[in-house]
Each structure stands twice: as C-alpha cells, then as structure tokens.
PDB file with SEQRES, HELIX, SHEET and CRYST1 records, atoms N, CA, C and O in Angstrom:
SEQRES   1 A   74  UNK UNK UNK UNK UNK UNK UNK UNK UNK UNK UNK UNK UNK          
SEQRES   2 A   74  UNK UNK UNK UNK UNK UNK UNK UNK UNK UNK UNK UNK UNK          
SEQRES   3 A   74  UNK UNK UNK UNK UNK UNK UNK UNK UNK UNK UNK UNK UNK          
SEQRES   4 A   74  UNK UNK UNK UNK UNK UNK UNK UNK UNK UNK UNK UNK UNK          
SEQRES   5 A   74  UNK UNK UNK UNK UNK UNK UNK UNK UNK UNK UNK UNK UNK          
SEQRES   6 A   74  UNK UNK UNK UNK UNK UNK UNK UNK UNK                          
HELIX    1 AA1 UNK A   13  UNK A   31  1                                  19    
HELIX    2 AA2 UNK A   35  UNK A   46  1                                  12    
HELIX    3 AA3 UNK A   51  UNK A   69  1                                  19    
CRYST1    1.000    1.000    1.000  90.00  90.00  90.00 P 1           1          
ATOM      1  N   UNK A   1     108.738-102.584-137.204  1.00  0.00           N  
ATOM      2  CA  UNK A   1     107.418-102.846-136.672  1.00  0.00           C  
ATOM      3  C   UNK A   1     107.537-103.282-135.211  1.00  0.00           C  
ATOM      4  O   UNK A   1     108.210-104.287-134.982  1.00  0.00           O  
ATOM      5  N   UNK A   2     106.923-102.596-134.143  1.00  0.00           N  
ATOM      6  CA  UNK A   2     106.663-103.300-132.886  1.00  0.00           C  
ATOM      7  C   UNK A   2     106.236-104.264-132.845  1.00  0.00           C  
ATOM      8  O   UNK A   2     105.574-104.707-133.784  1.00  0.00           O  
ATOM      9  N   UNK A   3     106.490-105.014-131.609  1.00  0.00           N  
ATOM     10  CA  UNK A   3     105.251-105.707-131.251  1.00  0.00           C  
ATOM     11  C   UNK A   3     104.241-105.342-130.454  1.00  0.00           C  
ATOM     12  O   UNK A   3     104.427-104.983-129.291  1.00  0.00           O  
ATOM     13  N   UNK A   4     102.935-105.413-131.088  1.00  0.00           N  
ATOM     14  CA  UNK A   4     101.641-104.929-130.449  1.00  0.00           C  
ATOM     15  C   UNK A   4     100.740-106.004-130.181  1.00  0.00           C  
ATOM     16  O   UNK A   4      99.987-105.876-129.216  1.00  0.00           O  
ATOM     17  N   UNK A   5     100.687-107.114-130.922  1.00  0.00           N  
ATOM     18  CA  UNK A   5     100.324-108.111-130.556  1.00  0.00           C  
ATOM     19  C   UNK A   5     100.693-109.435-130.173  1.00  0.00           C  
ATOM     20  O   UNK A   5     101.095-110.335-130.911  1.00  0.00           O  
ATOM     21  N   UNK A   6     100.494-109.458-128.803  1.00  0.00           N  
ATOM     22  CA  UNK A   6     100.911-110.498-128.279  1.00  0.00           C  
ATOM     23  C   UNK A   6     100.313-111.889-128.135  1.00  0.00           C  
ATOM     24  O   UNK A   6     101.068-112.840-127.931  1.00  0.00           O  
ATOM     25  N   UNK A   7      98.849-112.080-128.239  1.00  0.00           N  
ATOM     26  CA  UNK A   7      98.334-112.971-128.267  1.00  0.00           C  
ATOM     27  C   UNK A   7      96.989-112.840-129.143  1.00  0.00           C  
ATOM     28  O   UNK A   7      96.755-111.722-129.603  1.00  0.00           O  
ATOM     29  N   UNK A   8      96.104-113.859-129.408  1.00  0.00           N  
ATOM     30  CA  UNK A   8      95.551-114.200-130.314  1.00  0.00           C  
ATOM     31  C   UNK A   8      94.047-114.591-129.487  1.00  0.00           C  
ATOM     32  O   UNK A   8      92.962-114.757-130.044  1.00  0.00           O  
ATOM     33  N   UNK A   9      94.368-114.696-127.789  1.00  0.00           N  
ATOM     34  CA  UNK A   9      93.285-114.899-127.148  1.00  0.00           C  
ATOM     35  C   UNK A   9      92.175-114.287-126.813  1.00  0.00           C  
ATOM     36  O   UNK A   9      92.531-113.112-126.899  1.00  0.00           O  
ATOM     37  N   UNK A  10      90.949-114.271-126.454  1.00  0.00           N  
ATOM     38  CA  UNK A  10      89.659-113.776-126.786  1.00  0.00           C  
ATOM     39  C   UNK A  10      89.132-114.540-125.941  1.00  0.00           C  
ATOM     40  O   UNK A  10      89.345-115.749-125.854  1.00  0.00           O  
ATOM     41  N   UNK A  11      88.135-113.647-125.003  1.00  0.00           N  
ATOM     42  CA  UNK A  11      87.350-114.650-124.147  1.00  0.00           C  
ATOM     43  C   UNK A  11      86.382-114.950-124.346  1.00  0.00           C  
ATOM     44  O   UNK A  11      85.791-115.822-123.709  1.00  0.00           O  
ATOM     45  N   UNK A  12      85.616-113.885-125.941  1.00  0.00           N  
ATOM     46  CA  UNK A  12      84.464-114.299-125.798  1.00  0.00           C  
ATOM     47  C   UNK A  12      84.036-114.019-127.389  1.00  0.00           C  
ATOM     48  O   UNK A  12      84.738-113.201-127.983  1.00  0.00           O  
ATOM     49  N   UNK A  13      83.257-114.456-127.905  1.00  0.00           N  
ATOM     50  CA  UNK A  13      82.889-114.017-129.645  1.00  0.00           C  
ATOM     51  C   UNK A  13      83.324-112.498-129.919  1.00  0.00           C  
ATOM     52  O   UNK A  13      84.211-112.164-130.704  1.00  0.00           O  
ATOM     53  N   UNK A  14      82.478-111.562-129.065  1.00  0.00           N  
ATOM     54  CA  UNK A  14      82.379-110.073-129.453  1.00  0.00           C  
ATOM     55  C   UNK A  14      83.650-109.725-129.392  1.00  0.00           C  
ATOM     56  O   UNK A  14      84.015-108.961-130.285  1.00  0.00           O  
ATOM     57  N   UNK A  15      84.796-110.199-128.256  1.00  0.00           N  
ATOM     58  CA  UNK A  15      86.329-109.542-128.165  1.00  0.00           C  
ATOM     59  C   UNK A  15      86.999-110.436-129.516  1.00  0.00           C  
ATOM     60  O   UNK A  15      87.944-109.848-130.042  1.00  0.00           O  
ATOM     61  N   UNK A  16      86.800-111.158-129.853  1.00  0.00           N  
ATOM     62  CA  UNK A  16      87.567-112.128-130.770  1.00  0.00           C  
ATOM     63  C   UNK A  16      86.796-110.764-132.866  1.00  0.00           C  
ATOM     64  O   UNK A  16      87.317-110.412-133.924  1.00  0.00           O  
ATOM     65  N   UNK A  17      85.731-110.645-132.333  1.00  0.00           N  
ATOM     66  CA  UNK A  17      85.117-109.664-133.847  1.00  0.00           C  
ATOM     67  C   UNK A  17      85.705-108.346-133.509  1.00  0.00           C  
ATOM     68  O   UNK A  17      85.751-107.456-134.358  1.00  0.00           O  
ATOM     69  N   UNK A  18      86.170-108.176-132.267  1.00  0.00           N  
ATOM     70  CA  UNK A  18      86.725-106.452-132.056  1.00  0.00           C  
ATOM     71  C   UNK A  18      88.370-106.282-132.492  1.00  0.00           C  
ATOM     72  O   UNK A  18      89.041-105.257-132.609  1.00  0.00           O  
ATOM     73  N   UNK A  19      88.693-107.546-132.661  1.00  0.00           N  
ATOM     74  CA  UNK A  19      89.930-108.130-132.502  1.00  0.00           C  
ATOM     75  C   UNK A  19      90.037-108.001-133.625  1.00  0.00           C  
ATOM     76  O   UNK A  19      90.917-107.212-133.970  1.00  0.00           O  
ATOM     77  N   UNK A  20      89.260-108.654-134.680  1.00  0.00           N  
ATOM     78  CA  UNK A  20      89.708-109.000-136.523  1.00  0.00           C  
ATOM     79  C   UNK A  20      89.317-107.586-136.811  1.00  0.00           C  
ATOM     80  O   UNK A  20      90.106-107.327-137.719  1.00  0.00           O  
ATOM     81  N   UNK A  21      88.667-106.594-136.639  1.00  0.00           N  
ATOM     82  CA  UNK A  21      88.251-105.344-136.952  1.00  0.00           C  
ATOM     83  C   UNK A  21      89.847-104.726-136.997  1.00  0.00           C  
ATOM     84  O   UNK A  21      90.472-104.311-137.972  1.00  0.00           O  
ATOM     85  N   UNK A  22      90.326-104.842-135.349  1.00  0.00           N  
ATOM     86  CA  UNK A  22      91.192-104.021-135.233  1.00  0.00           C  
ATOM     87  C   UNK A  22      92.463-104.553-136.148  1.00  0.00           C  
ATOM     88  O   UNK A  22      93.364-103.725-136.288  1.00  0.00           O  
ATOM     89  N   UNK A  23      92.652-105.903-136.821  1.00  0.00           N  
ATOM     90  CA  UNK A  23      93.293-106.348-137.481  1.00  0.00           C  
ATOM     91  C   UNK A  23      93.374-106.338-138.742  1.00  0.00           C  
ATOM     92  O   UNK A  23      94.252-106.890-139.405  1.00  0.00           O  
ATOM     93  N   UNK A  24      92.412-105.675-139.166  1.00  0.00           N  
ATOM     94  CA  UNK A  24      91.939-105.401-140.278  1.00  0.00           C  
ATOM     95  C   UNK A  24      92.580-103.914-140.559  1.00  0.00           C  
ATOM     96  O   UNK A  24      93.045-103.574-141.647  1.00  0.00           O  
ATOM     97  N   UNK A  25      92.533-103.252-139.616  1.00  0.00           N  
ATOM     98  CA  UNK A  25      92.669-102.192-140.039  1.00  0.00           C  
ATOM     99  C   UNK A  25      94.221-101.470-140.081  1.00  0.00           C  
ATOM    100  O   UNK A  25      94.763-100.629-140.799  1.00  0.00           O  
ATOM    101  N   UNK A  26      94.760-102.577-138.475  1.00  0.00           N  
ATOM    102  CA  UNK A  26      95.739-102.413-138.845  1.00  0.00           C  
ATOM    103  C   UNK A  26      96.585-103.128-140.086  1.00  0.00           C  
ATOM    104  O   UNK A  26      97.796-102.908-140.100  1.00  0.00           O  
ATOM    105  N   UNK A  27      96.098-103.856-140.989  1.00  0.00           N  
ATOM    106  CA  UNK A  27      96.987-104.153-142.142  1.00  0.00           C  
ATOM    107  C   UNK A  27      96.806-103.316-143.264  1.00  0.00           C  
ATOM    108  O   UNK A  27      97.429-103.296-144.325  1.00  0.00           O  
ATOM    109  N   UNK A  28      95.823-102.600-142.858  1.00  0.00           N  
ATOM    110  CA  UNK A  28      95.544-101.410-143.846  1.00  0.00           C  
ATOM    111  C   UNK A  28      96.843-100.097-143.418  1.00  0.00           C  
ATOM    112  O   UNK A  28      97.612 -99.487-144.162  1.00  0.00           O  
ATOM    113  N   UNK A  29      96.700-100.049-142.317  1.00  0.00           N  
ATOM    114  CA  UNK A  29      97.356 -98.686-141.800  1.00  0.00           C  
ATOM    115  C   UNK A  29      98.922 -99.206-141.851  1.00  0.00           C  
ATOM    116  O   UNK A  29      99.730 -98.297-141.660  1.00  0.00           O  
ATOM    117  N   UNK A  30      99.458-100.443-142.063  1.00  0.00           N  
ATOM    118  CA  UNK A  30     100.928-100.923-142.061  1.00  0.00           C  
ATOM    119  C   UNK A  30     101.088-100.716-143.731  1.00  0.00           C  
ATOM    120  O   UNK A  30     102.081-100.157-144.196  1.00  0.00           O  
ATOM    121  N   UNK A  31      99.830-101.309-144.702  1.00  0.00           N  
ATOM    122  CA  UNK A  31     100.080-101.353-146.156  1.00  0.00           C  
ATOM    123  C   UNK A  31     100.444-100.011-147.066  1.00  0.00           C  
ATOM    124  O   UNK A  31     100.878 -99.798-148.198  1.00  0.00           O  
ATOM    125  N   UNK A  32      99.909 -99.032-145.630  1.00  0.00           N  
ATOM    126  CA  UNK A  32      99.337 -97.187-146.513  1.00  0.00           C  
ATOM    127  C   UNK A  32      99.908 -96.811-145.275  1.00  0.00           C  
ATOM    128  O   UNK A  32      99.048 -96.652-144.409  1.00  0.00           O  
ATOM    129  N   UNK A  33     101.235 -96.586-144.846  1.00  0.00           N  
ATOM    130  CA  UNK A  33     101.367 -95.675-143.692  1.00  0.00           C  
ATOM    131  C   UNK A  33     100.576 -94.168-143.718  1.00  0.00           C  
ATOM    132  O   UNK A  33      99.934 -93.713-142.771  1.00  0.00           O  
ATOM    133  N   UNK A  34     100.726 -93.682-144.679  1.00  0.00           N  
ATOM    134  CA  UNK A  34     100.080 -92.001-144.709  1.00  0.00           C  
ATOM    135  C   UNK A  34      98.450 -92.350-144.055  1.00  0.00           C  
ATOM    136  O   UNK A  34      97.641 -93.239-144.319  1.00  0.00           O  
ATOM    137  N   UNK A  35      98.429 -91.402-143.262  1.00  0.00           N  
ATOM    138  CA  UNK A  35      96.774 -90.985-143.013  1.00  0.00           C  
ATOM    139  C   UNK A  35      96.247 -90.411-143.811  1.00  0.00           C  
ATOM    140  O   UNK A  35      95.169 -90.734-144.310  1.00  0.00           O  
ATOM    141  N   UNK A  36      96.735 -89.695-144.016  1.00  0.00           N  
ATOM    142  CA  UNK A  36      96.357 -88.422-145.420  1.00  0.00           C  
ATOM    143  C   UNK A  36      95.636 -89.341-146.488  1.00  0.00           C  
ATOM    144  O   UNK A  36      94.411 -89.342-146.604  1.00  0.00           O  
ATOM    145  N   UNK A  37      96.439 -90.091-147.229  1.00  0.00           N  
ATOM    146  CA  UNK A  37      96.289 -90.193-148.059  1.00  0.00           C  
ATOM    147  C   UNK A  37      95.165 -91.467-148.054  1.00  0.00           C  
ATOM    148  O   UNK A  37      94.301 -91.584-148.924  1.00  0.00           O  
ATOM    149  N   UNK A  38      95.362 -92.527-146.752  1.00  0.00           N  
ATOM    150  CA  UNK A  38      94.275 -93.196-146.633  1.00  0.00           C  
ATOM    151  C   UNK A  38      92.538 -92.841-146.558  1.00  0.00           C  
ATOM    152  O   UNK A  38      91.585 -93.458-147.034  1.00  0.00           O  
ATOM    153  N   UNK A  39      92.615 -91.357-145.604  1.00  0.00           N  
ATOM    154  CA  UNK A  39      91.284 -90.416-145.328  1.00  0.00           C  
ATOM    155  C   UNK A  39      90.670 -90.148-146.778  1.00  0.00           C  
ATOM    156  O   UNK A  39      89.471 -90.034-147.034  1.00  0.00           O  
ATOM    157  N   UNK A  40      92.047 -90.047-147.932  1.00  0.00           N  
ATOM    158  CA  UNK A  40      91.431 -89.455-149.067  1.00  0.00           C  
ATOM    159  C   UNK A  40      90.981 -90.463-150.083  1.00  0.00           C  
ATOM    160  O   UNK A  40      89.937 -90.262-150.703  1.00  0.00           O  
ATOM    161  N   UNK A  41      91.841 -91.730-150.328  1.00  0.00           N  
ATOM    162  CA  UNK A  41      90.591 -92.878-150.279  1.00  0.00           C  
ATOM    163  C   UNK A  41      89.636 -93.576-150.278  1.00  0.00           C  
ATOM    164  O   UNK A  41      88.998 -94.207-151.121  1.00  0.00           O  
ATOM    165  N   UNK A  42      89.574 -93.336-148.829  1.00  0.00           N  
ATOM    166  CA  UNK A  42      88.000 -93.796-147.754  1.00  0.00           C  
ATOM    167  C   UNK A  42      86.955 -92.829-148.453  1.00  0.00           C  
ATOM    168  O   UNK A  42      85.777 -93.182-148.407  1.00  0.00           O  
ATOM    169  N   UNK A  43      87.289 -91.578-149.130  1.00  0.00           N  
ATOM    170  CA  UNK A  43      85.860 -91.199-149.681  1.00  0.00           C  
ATOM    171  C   UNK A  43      85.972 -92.022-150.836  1.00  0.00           C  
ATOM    172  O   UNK A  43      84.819 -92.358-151.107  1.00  0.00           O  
ATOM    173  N   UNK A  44      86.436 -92.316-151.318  1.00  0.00           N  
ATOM    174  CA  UNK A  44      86.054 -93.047-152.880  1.00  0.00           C  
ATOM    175  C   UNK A  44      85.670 -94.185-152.377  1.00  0.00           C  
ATOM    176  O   UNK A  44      84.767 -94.545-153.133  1.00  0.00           O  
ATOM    177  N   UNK A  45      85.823 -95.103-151.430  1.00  0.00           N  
ATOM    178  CA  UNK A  45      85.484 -96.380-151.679  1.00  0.00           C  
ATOM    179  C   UNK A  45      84.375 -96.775-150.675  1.00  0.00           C  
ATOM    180  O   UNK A  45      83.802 -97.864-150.640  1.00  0.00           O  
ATOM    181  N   UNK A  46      84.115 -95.462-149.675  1.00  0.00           N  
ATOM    182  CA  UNK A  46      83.109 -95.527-148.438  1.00  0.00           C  
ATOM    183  C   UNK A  46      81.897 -95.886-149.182  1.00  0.00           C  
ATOM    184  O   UNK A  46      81.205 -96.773-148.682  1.00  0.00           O  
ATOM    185  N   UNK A  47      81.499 -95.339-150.330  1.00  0.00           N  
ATOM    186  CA  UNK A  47      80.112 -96.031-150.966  1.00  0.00           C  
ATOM    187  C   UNK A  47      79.739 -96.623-151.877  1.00  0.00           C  
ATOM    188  O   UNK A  47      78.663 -96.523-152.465  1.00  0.00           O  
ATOM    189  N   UNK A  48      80.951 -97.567-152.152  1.00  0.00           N  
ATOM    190  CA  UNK A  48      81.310 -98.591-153.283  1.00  0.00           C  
ATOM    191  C   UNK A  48      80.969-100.037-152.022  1.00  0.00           C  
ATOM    192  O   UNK A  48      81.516-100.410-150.984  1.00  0.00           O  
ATOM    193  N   UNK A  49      79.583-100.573-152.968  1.00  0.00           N  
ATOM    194  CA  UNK A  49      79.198-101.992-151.884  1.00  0.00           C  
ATOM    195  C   UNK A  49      80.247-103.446-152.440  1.00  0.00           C  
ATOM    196  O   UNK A  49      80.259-104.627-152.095  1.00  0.00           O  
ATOM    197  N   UNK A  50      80.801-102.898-153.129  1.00  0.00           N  
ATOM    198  CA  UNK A  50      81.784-103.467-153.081  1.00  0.00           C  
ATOM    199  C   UNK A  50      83.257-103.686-152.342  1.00  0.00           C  
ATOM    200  O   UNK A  50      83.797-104.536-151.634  1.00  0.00           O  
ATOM    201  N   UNK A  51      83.455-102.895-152.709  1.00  0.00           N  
ATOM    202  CA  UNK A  51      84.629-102.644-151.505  1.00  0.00           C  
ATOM    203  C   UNK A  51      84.119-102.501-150.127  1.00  0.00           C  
ATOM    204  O   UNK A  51      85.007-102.829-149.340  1.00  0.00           O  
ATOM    205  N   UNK A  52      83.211-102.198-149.626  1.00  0.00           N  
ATOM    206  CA  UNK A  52      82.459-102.425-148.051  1.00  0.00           C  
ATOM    207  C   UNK A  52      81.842-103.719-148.132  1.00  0.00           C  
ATOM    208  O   UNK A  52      81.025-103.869-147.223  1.00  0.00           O  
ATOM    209  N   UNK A  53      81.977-105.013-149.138  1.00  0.00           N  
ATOM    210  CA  UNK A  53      81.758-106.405-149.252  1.00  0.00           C  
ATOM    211  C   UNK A  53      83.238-106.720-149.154  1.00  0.00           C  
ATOM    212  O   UNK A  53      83.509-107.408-148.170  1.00  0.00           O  
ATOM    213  N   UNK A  54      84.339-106.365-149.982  1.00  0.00           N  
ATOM    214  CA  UNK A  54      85.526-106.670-149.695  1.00  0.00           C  
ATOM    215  C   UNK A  54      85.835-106.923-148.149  1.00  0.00           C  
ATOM    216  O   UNK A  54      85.823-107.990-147.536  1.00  0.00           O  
ATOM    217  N   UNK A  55      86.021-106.068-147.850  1.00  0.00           N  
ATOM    218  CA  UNK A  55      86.431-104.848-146.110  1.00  0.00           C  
ATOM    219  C   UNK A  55      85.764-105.887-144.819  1.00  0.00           C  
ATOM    220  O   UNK A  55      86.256-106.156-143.723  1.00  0.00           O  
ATOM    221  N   UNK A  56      84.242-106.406-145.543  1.00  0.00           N  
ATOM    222  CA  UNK A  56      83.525-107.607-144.635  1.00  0.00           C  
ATOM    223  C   UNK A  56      84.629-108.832-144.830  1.00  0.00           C  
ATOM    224  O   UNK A  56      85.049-109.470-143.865  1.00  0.00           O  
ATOM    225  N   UNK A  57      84.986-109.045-145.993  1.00  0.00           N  
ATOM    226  CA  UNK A  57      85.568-110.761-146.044  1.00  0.00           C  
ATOM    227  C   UNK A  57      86.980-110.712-145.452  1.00  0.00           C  
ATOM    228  O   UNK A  57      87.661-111.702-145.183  1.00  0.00           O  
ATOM    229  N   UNK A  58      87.375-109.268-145.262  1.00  0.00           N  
ATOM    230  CA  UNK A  58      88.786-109.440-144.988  1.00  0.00           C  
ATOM    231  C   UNK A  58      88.313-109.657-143.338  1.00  0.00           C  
ATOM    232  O   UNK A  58      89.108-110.552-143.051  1.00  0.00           O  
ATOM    233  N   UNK A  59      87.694-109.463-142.340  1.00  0.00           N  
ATOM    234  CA  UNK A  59      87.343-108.937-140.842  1.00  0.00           C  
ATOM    235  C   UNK A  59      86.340-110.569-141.029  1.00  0.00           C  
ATOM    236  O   UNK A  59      85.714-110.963-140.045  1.00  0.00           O  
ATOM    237  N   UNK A  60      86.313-111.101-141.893  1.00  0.00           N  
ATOM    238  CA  UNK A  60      85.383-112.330-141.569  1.00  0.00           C  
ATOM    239  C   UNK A  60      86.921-113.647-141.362  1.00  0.00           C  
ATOM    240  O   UNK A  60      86.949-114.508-140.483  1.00  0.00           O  
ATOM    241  N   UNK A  61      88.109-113.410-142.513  1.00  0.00           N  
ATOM    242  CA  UNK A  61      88.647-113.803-142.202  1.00  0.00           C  
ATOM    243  C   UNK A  61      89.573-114.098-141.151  1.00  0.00           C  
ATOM    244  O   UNK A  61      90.008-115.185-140.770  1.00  0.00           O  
ATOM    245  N   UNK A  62      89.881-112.472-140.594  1.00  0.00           N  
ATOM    246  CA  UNK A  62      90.244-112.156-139.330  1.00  0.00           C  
ATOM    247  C   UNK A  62      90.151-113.214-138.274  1.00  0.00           C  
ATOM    248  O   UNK A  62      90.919-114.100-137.897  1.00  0.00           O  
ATOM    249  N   UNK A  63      88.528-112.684-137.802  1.00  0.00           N  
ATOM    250  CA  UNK A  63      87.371-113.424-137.394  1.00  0.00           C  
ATOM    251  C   UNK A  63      87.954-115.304-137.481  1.00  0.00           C  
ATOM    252  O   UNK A  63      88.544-115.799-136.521  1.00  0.00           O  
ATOM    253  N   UNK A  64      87.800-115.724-138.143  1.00  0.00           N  
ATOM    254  CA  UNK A  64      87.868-117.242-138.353  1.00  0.00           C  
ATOM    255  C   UNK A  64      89.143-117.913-137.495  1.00  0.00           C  
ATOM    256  O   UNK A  64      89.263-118.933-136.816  1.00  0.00           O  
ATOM    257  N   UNK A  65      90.367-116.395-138.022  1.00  0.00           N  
ATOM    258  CA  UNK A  65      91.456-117.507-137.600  1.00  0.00           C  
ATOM    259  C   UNK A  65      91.631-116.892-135.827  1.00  0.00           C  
ATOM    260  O   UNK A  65      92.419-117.445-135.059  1.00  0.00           O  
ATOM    261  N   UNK A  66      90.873-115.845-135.450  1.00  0.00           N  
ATOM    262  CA  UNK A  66      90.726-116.230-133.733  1.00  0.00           C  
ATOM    263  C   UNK A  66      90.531-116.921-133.277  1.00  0.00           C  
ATOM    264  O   UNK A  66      91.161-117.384-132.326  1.00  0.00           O  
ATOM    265  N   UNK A  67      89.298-117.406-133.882  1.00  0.00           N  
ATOM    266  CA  UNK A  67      88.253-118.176-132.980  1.00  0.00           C  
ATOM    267  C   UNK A  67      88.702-119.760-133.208  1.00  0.00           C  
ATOM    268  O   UNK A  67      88.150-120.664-132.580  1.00  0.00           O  
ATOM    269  N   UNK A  68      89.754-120.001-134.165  1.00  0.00           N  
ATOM    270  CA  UNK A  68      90.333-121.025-134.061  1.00  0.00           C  
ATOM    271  C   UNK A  68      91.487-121.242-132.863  1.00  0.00           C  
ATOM    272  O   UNK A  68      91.753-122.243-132.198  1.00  0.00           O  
ATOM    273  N   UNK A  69      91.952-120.150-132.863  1.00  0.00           N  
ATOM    274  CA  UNK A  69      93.254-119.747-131.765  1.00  0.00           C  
ATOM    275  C   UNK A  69      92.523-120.215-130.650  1.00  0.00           C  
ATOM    276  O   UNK A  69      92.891-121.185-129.987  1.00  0.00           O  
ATOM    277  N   UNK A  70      91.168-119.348-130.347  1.00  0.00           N  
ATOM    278  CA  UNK A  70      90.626-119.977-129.212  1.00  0.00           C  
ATOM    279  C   UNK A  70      89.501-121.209-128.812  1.00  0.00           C  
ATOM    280  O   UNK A  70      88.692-121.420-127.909  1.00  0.00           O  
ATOM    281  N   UNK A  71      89.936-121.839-129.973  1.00  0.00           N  
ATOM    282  CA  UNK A  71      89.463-123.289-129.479  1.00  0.00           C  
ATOM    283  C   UNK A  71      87.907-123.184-130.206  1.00  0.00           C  
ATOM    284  O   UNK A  71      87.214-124.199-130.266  1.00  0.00           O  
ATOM    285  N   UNK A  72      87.429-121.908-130.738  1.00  0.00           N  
ATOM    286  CA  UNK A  72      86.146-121.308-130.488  1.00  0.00           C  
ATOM    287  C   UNK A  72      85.203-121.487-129.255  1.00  0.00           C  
ATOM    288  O   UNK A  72      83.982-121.642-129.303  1.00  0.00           O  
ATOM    289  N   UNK A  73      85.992-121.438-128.144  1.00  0.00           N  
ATOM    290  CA  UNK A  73      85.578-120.984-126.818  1.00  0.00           C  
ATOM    291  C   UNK A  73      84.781-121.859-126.224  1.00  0.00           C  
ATOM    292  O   UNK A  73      83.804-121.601-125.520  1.00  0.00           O  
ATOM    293  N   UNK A  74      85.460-123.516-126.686  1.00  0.00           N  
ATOM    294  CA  UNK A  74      84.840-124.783-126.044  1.00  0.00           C  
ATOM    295  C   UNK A  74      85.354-124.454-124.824  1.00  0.00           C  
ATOM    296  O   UNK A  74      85.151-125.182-123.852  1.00  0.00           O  
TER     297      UNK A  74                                                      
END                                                                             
C-alpha cells in the first residue's frame, strides 16, 4: 500500500465531508481490489436503503474523526 495520505487536515467542513467520502471509498476499493467485480455489486446494493443507510454511517464516521483532527475548525 502507498502512501496517499498524508494528513488528516481540512480547512473547512465541505473539504473535511469530501475527505470521509473519499475515505470511504477508498476502504472499499483496498477491501475489493477488482473493479469488475465491485461495478457488479453496486447494482445489487445501489437500491437497497439499507445499504445506502449503511454507506451514510460509514462517511458520517469518516466525517467525525476529521473534524476532530481539525480541532473542528476552532
């Protein structure tokens, strides 16, 4: 695994939610290297409100532990 992330800093709410998105997804894309097989997936679970309730709590958690990193931008 590289390193791709170097810091945890965020200057502002919206970069700190673009941040857990992109963190989100990359633990998806490290857990399932194949694309393939992730694309084929994403149709089964794209309209399950469940799993798109899951997918929220994982990017909420994300989310939380930035905005702790950054002080939440006191």
């Amino acid at each position: 695994m590289s390193d791709w992330l170097t810091s945890l800093e965020t200057a502002t709410p919206q970069e700190d939610f673009e941040l857990a998105i992109l963190l989100a997804g990359k633990g998806v894309a490290d857990t399932q290297p194949s694309a393939d097989l992730r694309n084929k997936l994403r149709t089964e679970y794209e309209g399950n409100a469940d799993s798109l309730t899951l997918a929220s709590q994982v990017i909420a958690t994300h989310f939380q532990t930035v905005a702790a990193a950054n002080n939440h931008w006191k």
